[in-house]
C-alpha positions as CSV (number, residue, x, y, z in Angstrom):
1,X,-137.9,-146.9,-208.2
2,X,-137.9,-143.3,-206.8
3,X,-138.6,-140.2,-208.5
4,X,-137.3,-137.2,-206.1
5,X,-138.7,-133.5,-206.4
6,X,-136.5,-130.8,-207.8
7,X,-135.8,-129.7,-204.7
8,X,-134.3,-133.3,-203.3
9,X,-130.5,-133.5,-204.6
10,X,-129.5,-134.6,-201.5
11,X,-131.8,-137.9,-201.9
12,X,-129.5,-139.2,-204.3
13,X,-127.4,-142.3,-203.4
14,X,-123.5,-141.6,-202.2
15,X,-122.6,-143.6,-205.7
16,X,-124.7,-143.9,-208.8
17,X,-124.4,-143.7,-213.1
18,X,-126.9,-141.5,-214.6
19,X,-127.9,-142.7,-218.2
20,X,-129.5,-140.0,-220.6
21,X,-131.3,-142.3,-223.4
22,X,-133.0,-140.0,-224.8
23,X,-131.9,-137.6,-228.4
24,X,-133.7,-135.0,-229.5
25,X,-134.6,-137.0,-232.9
26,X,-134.8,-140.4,-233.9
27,X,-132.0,-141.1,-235.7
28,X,-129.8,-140.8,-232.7
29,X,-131.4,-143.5,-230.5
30,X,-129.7,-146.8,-229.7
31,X,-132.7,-149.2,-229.3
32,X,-134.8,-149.7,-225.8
33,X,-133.3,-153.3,-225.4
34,X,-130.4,-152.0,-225.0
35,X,-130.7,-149.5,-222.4
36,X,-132.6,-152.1,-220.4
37,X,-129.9,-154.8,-220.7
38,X,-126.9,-152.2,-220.1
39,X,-129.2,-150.8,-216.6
40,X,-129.9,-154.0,-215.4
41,X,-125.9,-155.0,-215.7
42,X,-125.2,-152.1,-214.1
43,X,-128.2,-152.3,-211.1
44,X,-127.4,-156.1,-210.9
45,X,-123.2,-154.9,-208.9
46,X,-125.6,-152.6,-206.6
47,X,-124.5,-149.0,-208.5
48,X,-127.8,-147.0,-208.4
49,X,-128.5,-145.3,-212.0
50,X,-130.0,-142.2,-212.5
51,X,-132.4,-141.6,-215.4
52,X,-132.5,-138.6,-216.6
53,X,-134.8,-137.1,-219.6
54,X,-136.3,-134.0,-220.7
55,X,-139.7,-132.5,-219.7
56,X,-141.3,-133.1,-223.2
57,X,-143.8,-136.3,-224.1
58,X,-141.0,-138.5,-226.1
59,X,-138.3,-138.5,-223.4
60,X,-141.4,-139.2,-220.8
61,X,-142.7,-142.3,-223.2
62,X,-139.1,-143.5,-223.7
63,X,-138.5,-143.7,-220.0
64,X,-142.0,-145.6,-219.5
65,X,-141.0,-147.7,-222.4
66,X,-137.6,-148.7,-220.5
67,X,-139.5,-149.1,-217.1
68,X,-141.7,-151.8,-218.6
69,X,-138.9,-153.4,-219.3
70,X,-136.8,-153.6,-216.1
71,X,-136.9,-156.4,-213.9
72,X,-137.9,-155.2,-210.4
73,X,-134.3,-155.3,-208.8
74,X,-133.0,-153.2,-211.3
75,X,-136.1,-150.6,-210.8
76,X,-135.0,-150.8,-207.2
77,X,-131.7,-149.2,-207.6
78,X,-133.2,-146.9,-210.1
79,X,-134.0,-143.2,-209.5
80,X,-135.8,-141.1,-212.0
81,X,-135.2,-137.5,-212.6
82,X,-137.1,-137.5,-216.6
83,X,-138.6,-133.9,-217.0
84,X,-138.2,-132.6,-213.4
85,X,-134.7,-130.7,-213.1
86,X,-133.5,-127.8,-214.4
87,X,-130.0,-127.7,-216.4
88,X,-128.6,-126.5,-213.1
89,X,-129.5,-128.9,-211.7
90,X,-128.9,-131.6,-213.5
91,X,-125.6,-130.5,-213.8
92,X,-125.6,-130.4,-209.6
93,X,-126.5,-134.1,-210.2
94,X,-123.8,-134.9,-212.8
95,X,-120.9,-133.5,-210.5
96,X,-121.6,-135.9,-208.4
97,X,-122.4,-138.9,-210.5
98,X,-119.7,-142.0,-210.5
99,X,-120.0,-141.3,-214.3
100,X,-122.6,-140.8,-217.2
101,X,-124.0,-142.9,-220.5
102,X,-125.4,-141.7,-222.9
103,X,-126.1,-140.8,-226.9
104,X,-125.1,-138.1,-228.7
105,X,-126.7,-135.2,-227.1
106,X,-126.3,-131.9,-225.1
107,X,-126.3,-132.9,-221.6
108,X,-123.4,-135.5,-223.0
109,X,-121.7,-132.4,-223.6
110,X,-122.5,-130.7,-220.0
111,X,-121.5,-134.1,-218.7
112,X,-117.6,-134.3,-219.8
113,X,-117.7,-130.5,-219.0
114,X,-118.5,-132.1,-215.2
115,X,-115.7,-133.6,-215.2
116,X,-116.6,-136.9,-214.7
117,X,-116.1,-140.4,-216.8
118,X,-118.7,-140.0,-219.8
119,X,-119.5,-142.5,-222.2
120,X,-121.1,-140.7,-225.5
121,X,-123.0,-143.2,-228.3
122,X,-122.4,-142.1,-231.2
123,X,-124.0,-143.3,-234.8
124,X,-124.2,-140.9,-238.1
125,X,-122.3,-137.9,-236.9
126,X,-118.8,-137.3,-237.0
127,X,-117.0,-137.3,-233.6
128,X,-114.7,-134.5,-234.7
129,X,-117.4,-132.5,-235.3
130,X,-119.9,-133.1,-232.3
131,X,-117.9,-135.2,-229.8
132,X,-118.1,-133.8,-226.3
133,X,-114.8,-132.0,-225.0
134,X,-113.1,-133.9,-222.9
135,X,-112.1,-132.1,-219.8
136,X,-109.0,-130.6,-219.7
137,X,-107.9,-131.4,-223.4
138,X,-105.7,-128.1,-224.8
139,X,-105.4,-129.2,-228.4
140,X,-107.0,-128.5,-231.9
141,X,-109.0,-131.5,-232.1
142,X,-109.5,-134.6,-229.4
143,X,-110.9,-137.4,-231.8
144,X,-110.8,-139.0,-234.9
145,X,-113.1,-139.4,-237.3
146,X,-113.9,-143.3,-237.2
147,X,-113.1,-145.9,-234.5
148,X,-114.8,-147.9,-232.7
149,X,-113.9,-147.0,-229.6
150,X,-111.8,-143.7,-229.0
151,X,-111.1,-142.4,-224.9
152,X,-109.3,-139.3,-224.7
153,X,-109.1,-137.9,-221.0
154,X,-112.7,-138.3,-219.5
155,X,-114.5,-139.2,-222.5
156,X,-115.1,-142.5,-224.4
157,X,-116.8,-142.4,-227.4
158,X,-118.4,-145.3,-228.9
159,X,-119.4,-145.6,-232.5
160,X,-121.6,-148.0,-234.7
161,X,-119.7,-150.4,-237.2
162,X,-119.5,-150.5,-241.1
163,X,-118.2,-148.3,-244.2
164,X,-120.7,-146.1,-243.6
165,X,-119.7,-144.2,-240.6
166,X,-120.4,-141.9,-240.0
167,X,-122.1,-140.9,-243.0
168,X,-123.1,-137.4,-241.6
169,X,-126.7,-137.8,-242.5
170,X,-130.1,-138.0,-240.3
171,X,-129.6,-141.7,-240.4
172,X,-130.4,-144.7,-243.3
173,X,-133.1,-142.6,-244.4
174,X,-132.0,-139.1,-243.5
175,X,-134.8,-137.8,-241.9
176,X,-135.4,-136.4,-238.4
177,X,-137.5,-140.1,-237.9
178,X,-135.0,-142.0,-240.1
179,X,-133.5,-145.7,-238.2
180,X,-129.7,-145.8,-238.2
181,X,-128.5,-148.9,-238.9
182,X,-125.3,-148.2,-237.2
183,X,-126.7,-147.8,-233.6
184,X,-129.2,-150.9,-234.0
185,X,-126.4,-152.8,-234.5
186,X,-124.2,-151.2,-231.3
187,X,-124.2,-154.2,-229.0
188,X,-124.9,-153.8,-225.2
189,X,-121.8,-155.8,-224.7
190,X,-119.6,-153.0,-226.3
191,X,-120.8,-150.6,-223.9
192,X,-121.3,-153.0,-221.1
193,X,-117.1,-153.8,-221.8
194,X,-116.5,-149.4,-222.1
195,X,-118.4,-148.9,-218.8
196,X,-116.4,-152.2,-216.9
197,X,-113.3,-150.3,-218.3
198,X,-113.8,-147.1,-216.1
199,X,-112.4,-149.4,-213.1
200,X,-115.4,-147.1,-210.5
């Protein structure tokens, strides 16, 4: 695994994913597992990923978390950027990226703005309301509320099964801290099929 310096874009490998797993609360996160088996498909064809994170103490233990987990091929093709780029940068990073993974979040958003194939997990929230603008896209309104699986333009958006979503709460329990049921039960495969769809 490398970890480069903020200065160091140009250490980055000619191709590579970056994968953002980490939400700002709880309720948004698909499960560790999951990141590990979707990175290690993904390191296992030789594409390099890029993890990216926040500088604050839950994205740092999430990454360490998923780094416990990876076999040590996969942490070979893995570069970590958790907590040390700024949003300029990081964006200098997505422009270049093959394309992006990740949950419902900001940088999801600064990622389809890059213009590059982005895959957005999504679980309670509605889509219409919080989906990231695909690139481009000159209408009123790019998604619909519930499907499964939804690409319009650059952007695929993902969402959990059942009746339920999205319920536009903070999860099962709706709470910052809450589970959602709907993301546990996201299979890697689903995104593993998404991200084998972007023909890279």
């Amino acid at each position: 695994m490398k970890s480069i310096p903020l200065s160091s874009e140009n250490e980055l490998p000619k191709k590579y994913v970056v994968i953002h797993p980490t939400p700002l609360n709880a309720y948004k996160r698909w499960p560790n597992e999951n990141w590990v088996e979707l990175i290690e498909f993904i390191t296992a064809s030789a594409m390099p990923v890029v993890l990216s994170g926040g500088p604050d103490s839950a994205d740092a233990e999430l990454r360490d978390e998923l780094l416990k987990r990876l076999s040590p091929q996969a942490k070979s093709q893995l570069t970590d950027v958790t907590g040390q780029l700024s949003l300029g940068q990081l964006s200098g990073v997505l422009q270049r990226a093959s394309a992006y993974i990740g949950i419902d979040t900001s940088i999801t958003h600064l990622a389809a703005a890059c213009n590059i194939p982005t895959l957005a997990i999504f679980g309670p929230t509605p889509p219409t309301n919080f989906g990231p603008w695909p690139n481009g896209f000159a209408g009123a309104q790019p998604y619909r509320l519930k499907a499964l699986t939804q690409t319009v333009k650059n952007v695929t958006i993902l969402q959990g099964e059942g009746a339920c979503v999205p319920c536009r709460k903070s999860g099962c329990e709706d709470t910052p801290n809450s589970p959602s049921r709907c993301l546990d039960e996201l299979s890697p495969e689903r995104v593993i099929q998404a991200y084998q769809a972007l023909s890279l």
